[in-house]
N, CA and C atoms of all chains as a GROMACS GRO file, in nm:
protein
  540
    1UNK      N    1   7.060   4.781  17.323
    1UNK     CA    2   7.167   4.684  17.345
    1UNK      C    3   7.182   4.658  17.496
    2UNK      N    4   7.164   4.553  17.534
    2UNK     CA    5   7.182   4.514  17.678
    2UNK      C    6   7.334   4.464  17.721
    3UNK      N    7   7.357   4.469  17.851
    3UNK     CA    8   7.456   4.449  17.913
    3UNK      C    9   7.585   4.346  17.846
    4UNK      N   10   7.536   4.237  17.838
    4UNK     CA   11   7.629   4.097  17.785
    4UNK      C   12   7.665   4.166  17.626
    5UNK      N   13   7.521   4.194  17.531
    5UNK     CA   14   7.544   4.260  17.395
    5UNK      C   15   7.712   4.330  17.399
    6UNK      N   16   7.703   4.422  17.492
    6UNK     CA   17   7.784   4.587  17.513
    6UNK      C   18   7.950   4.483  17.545
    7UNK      N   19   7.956   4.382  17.633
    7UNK     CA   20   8.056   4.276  17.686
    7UNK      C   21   8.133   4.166  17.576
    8UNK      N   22   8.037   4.168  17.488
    8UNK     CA   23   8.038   4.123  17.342
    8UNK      C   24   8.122   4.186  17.232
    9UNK      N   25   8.064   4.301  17.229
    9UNK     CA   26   8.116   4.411  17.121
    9UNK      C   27   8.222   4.433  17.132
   10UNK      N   28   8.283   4.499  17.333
   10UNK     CA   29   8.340   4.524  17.359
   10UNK      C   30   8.513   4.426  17.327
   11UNK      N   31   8.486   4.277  17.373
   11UNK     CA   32   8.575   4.178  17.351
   11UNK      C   33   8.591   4.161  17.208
   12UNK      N   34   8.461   4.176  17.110
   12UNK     CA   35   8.497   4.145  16.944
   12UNK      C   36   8.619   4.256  16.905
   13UNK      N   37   8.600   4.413  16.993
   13UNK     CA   38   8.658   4.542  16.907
   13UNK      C   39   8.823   4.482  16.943
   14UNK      N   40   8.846   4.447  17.049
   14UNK     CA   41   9.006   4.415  17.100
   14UNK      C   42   9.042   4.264  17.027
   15UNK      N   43   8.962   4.205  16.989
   15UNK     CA   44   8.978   4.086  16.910
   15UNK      C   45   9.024   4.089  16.788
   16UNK      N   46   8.993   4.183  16.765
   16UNK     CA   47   8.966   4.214  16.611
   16UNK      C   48   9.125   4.264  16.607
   17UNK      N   49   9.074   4.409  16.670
   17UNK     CA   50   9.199   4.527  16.666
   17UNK      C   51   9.307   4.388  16.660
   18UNK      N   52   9.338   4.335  16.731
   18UNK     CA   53   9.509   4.267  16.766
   18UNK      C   54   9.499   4.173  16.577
   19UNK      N   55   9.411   4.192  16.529
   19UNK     CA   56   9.425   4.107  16.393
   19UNK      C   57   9.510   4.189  16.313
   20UNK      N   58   9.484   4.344  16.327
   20UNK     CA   59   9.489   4.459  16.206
   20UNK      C   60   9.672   4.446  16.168
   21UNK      N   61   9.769   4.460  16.287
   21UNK     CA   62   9.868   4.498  16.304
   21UNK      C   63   9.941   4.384  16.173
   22UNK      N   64   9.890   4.262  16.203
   22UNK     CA   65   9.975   4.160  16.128
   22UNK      C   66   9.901   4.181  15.981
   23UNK      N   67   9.791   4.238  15.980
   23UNK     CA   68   9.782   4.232  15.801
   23UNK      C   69   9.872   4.393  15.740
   24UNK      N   70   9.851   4.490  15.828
   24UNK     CA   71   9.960   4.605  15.745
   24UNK      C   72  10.075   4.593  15.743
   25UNK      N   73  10.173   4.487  15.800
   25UNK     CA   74  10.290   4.475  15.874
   25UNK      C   75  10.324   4.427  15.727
   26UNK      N   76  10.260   4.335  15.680
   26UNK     CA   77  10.234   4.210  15.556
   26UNK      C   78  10.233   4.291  15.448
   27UNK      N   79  10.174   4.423  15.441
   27UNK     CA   80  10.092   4.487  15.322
   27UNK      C   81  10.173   4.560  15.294
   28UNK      N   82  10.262   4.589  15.387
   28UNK     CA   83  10.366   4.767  15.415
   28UNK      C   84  10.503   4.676  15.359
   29UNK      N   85  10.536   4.543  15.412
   29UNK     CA   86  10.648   4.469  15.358
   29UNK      C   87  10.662   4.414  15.243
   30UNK      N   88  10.537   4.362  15.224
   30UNK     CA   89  10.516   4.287  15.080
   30UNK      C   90  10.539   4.210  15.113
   31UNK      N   91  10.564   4.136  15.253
   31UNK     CA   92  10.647   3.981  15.290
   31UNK      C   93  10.523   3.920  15.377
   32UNK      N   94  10.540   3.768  15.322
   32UNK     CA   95  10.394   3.694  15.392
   32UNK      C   96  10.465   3.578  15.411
   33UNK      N   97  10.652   3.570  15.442
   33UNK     CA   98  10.735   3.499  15.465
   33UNK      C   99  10.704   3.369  15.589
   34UNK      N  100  10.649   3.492  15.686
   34UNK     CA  101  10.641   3.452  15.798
   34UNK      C  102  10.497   3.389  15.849
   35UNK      N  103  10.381   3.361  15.721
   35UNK     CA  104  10.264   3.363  15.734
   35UNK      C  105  10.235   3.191  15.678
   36UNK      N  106  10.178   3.108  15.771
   36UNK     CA  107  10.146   2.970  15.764
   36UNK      C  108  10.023   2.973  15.640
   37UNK      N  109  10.030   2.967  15.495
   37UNK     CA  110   9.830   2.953  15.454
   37UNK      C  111   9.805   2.853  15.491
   38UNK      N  112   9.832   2.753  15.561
   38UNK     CA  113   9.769   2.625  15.562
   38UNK      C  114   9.668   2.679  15.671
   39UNK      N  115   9.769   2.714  15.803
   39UNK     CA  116   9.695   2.783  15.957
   39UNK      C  117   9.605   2.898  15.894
   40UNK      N  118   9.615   2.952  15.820
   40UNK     CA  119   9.515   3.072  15.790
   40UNK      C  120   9.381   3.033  15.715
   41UNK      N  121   9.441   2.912  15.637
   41UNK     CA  122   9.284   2.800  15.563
   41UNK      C  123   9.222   2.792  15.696
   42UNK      N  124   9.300   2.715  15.836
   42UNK     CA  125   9.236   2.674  15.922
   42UNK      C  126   9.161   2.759  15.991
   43UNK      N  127   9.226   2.846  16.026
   43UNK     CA  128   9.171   2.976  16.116
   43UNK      C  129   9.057   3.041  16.017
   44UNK      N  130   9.030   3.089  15.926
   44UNK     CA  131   8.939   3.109  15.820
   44UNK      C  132   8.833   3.002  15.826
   45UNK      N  133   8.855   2.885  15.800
   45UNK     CA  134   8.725   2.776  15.864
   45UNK      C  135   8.670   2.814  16.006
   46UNK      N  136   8.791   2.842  16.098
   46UNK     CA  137   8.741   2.830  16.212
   46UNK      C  138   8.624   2.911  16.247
   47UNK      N  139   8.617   3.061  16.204
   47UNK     CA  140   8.602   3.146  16.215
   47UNK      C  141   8.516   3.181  16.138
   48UNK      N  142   8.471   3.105  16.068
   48UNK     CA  143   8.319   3.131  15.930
   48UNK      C  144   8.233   3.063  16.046
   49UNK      N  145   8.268   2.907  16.067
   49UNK     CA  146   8.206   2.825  16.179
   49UNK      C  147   8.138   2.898  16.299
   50UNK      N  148   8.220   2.979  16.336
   50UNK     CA  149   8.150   3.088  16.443
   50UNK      C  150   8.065   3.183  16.381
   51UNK      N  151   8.081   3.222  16.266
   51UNK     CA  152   7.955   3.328  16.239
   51UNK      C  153   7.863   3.200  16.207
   52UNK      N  154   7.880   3.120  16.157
   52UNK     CA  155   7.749   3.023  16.130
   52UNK      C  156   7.686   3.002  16.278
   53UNK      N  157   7.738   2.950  16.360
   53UNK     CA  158   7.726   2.949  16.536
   53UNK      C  159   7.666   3.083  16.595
   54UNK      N  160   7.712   3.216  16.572
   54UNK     CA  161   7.647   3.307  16.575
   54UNK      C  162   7.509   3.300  16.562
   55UNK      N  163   7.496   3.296  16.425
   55UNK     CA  164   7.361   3.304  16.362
   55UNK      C  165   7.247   3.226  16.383
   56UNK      N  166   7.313   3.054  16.400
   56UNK     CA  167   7.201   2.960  16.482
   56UNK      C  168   7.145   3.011  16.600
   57UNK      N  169   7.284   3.133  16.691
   57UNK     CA  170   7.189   3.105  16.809
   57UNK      C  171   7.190   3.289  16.811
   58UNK      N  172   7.153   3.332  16.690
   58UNK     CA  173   7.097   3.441  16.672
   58UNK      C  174   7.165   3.589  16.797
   59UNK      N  175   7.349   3.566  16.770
   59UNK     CA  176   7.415   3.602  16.868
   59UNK      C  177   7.492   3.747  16.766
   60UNK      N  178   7.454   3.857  16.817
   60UNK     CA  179   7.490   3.968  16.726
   60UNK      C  180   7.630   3.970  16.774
   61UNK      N  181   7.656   3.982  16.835
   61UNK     CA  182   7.837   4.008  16.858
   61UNK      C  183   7.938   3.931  16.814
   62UNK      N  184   7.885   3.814  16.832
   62UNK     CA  185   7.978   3.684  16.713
   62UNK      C  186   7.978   3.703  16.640
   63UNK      N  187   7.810   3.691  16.559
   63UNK     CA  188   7.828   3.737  16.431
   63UNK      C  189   7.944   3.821  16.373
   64UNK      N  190   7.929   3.952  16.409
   64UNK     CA  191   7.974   4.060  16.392
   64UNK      C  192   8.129   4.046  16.412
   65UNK      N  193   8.124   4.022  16.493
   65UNK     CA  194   8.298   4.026  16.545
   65UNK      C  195   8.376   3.894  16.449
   66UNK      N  196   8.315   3.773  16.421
   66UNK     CA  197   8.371   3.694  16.326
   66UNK      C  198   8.346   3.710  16.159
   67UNK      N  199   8.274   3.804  16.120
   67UNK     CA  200   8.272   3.813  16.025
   67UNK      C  201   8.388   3.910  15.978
   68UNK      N  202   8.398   4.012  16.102
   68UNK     CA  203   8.499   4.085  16.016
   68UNK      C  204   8.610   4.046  16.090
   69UNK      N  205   8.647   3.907  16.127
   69UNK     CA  206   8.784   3.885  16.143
   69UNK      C  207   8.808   3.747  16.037
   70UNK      N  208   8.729   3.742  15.937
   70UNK     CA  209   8.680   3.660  15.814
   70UNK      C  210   8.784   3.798  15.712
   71UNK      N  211   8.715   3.875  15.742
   71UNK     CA  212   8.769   3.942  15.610
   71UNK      C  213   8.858   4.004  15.645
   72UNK      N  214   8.898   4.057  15.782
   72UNK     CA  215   9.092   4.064  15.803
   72UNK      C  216   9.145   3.928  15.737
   73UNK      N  217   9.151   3.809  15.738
   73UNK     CA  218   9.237   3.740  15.744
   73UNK      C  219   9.194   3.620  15.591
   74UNK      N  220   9.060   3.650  15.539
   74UNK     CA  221   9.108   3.644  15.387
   74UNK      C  222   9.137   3.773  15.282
   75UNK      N  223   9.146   3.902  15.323
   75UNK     CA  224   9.287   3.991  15.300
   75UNK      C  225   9.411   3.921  15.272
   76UNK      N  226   9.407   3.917  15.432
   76UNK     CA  227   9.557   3.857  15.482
   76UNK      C  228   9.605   3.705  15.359
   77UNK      N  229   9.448   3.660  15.353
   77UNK     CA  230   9.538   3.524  15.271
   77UNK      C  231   9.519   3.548  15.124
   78UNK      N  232   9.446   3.657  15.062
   78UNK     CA  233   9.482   3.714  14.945
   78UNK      C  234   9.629   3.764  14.944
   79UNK      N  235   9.631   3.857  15.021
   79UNK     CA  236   9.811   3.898  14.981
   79UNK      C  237   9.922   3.850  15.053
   80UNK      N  238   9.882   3.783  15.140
   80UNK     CA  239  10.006   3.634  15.135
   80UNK      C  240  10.070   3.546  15.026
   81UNK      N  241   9.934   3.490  14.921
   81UNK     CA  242   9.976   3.408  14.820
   81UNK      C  243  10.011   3.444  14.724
   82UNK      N  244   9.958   3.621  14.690
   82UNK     CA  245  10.029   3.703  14.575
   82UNK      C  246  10.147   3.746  14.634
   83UNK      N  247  10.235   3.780  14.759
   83UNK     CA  248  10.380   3.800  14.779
   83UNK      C  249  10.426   3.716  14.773
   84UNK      N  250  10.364   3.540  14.804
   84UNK     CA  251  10.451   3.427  14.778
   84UNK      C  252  10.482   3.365  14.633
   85UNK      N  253  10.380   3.421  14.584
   85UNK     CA  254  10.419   3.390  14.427
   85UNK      C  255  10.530   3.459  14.361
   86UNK      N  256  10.494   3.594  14.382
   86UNK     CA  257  10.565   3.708  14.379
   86UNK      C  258  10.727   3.665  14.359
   87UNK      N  259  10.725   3.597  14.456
   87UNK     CA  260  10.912   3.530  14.512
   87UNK      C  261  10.912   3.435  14.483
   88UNK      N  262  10.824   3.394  14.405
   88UNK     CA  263  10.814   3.225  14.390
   88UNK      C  264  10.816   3.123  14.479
   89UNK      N  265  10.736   3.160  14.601
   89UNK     CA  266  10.754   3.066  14.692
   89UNK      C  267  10.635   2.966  14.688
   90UNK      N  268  10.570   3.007  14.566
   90UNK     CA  269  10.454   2.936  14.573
   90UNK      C  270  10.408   2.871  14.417
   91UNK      N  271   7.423   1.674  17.387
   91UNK     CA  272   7.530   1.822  17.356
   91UNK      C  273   7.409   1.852  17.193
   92UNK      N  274   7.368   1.963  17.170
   92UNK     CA  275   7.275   1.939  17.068
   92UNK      C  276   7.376   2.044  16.947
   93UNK      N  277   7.267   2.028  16.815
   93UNK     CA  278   7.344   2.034  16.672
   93UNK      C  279   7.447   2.186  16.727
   94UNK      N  280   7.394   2.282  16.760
   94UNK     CA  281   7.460   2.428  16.779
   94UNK      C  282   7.555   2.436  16.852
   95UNK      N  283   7.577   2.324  16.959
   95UNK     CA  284   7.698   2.363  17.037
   95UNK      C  285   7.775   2.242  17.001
   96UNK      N  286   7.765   2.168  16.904
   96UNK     CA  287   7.826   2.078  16.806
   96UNK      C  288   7.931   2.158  16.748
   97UNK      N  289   7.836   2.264  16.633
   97UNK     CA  290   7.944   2.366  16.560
   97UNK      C  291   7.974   2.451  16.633
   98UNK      N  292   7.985   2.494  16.764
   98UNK     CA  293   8.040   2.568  16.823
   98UNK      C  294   8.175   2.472  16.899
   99UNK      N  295   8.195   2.401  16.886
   99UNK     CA  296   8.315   2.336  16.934
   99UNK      C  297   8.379   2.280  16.831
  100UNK      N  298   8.321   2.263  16.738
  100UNK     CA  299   8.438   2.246  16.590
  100UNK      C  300   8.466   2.373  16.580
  101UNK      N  301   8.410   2.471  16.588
  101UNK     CA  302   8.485   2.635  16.508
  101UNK      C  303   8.572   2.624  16.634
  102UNK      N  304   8.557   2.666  16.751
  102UNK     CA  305   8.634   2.637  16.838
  102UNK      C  306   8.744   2.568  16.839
  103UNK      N  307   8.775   2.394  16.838
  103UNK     CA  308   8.900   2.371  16.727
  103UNK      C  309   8.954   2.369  16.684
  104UNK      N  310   8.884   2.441  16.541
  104UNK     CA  311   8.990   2.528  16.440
  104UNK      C  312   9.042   2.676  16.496
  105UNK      N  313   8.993   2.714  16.580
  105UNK     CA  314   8.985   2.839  16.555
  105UNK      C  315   9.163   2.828  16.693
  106UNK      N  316   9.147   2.747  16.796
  106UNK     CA  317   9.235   2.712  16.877
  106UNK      C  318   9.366   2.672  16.809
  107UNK      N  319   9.352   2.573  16.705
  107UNK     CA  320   9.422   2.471  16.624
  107UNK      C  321   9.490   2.613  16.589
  108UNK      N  322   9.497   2.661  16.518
  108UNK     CA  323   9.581   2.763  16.463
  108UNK      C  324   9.657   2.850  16.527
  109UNK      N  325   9.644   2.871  16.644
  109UNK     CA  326   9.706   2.875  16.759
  109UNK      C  327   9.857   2.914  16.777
  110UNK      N  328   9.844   2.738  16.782
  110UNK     CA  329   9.961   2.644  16.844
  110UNK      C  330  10.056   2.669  16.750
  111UNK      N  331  10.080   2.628  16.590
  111UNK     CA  332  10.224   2.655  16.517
  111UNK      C  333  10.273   2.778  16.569
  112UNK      N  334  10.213   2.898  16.546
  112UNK     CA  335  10.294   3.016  16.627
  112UNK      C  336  10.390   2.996  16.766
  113UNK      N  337  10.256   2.971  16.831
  113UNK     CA  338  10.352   2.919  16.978
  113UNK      C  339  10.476   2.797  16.963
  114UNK      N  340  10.455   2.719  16.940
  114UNK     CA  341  10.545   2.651  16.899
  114UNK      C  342  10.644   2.679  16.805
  115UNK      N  343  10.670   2.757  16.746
  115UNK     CA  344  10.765   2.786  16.634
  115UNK      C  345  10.840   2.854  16.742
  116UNK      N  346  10.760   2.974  16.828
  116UNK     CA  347  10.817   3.095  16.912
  116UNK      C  348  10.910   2.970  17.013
  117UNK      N  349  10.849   2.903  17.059
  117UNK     CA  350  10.967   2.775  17.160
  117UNK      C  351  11.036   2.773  17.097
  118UNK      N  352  11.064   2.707  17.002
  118UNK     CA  353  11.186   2.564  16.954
  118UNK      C  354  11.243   2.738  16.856
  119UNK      N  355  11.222   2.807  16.834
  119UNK     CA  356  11.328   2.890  16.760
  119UNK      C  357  11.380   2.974  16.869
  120UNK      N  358  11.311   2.959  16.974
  120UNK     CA  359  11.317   3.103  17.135
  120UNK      C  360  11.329   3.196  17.061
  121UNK      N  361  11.273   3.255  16.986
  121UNK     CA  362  11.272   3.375  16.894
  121UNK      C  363  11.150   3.388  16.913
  122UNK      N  364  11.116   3.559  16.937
  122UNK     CA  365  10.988   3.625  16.942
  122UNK      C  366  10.974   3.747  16.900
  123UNK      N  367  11.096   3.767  16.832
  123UNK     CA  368  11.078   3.921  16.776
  123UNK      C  369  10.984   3.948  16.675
  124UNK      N  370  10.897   3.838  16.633
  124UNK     CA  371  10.790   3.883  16.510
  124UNK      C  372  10.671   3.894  16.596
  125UNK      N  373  10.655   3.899  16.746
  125UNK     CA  374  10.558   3.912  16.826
  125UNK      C  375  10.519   4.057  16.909
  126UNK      N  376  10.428   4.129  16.864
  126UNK     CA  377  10.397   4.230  16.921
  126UNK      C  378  10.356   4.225  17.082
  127UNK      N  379  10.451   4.246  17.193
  127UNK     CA  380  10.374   4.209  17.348
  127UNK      C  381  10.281   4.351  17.323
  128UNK      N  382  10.253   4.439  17.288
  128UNK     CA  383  10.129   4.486  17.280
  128UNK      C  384   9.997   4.451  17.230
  129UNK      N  385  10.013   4.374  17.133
  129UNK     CA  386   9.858   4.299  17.054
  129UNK      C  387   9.878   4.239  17.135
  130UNK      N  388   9.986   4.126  17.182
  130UNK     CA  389   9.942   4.043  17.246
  130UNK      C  390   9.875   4.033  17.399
  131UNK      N  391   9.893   4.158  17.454
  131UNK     CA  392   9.787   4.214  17.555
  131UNK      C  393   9.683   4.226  17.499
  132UNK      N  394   9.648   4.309  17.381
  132UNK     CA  395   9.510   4.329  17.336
  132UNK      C  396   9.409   4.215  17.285
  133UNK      N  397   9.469   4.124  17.256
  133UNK     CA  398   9.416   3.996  17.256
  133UNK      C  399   9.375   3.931  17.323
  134UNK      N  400   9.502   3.919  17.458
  134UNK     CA  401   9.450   3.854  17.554
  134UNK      C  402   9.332   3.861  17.656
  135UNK      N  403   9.300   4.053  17.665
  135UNK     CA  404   9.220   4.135  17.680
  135UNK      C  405   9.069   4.077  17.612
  136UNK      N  406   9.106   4.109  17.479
  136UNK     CA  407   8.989   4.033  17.405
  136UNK      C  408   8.924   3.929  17.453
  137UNK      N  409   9.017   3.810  17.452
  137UNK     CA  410   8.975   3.687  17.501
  137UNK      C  411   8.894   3.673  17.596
  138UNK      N  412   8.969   3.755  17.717
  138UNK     CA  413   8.897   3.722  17.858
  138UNK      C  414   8.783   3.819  17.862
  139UNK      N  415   8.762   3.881  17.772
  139UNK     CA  416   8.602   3.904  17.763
  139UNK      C  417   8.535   3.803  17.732
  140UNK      N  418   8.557   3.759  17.574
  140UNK     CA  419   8.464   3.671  17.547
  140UNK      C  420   8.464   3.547  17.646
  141UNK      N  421   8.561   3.499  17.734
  141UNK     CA  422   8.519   3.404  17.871
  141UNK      C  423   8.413   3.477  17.954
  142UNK      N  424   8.471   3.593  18.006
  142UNK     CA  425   8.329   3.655  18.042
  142UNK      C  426   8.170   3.689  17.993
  143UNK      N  427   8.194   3.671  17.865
  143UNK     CA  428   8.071   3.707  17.804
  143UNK      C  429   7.987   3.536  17.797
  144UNK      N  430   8.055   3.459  17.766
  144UNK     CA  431   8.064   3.323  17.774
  144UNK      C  432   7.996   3.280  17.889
  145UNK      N  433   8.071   3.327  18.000
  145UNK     CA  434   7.961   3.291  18.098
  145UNK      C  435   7.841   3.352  18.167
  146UNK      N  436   7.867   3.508  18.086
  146UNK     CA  437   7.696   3.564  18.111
  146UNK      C  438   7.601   3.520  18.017
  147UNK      N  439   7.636   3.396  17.923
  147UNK     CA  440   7.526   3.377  17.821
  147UNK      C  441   7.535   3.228  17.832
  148UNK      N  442   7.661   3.159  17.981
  148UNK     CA  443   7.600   3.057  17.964
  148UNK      C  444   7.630   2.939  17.880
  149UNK      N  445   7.701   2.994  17.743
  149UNK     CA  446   7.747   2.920  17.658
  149UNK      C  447   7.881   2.836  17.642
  150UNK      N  448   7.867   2.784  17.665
  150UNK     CA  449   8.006   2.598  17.667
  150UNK      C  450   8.102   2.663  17.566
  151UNK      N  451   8.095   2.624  17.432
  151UNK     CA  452   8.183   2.662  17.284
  151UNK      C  453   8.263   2.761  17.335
  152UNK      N  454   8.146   2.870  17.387
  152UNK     CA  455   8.249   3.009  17.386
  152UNK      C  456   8.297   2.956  17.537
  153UNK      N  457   8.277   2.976  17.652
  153UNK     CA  458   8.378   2.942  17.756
  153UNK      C  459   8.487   2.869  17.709
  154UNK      N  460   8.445   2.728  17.652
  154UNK     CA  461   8.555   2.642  17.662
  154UNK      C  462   8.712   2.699  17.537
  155UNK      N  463   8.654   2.751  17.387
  155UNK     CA  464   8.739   2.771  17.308
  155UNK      C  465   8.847   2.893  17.385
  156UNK      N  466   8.806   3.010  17.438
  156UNK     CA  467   8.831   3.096  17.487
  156UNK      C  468   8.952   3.068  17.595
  157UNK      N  469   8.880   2.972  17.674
  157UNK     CA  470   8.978   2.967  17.797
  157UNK      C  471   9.066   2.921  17.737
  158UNK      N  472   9.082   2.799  17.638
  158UNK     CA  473   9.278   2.758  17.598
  158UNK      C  474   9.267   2.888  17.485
  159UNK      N  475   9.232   2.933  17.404
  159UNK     CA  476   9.328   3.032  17.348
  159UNK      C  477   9.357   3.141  17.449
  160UNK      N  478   9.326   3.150  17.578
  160UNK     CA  479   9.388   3.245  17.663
  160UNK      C  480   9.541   3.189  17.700
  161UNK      N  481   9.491   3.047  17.728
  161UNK     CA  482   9.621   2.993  17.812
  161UNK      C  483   9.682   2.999  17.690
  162UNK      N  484   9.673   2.963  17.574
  162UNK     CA  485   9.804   2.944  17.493
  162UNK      C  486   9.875   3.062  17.446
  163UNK      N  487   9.815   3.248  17.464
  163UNK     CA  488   9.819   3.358  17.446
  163UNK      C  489   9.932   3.332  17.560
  164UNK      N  490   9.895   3.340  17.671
  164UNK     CA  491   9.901   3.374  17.785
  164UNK      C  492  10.098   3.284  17.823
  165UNK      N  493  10.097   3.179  17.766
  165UNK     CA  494  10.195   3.068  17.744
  165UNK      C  495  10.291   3.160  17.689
  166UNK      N  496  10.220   3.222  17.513
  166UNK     CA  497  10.309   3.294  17.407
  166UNK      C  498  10.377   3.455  17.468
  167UNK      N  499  10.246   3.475  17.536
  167UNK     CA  500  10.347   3.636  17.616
  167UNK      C  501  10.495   3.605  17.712
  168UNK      N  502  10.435   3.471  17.778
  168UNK     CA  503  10.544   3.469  17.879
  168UNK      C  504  10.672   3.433  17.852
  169UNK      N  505  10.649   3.314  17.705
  169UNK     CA  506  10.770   3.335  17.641
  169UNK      C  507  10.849   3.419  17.574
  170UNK      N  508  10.753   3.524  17.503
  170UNK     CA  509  10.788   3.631  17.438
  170UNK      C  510  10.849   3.706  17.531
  171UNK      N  511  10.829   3.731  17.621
  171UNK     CA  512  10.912   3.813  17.740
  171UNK      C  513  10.988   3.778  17.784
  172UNK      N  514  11.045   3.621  17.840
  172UNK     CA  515  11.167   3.584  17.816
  172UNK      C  516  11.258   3.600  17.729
  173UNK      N  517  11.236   3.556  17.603
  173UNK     CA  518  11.301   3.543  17.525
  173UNK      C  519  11.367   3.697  17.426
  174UNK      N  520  11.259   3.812  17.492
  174UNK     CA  521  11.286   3.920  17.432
  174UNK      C  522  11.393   3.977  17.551
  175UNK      N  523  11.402   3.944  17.645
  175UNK     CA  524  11.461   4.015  17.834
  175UNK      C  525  11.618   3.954  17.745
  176UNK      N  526  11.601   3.798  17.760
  176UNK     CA  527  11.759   3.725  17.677
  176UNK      C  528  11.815   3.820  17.587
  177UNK      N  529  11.751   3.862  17.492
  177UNK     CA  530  11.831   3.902  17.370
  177UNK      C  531  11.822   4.059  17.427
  178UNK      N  532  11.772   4.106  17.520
  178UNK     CA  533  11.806   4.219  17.573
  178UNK      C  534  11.708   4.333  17.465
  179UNK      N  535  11.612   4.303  17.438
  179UNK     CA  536  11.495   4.357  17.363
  179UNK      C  537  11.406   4.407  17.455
  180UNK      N  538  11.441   4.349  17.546
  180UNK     CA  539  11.334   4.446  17.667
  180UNK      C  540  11.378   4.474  17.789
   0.00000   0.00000   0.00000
């Protein structure tokens, strides 16, 4: 792994990490009150788009780092729409 | 601008686009108590890697998406710290 690789990883792990807090916060409350799905459809596009972008330009740290902030945040929009149903907010 | 850094500025976009309701909700309500100023260091942290990594590889998408989700991070801390100092939260 070369230099930029290691600069990569490094920015995906703190990228990521700041995702974790808002999906247990969600999971521990049962409340997804405060959670946009429309912005999370968006951000979820956004963010597949970059692993696709990754992969064209054959970039391991994107990859990597957007895939698993793909699956923090369709978690996050799995049990958003089951607490909003839940309450019938949905 | 060729096909790859095409989809690297649409994920970019979206990935920005989602952003903004947060920040904006945090204004017009001046409420920030659902905001961690610790992730939101670790994020911002994040970010300004991937600007750095961005420009050891050179790549536009990632510089450019990076730098406004810094500034708009960067926007959301400073309000969050106002608005948490006001209500005497910090």
């Amino acid at each position: 792994m070369n230099y930029n690789e290691i600069i990569g990883i490094i920015a995906g792990v703190f990228t990521a990490a700041s995702l974790l807090p808002q999906l247990i916060k969600t999971i521990k409350e049962k409340d997804a009150s405060g959670i946009s799905t429309v912005m999370l459809l968006v951000l979820i596009t956004g963010i597949s788009l970059w692993v696709y972008y990754g992969f064209l330009k054959k970039d391991i740290p994107i990859i990597a780092t957007n895939i698993f902030s793909d699956l923090v945040n369709l978690t996050l929009l799995f049990f958003s729409i089951k607490y909003k149903k839940e309450k019938g907010d949905m």
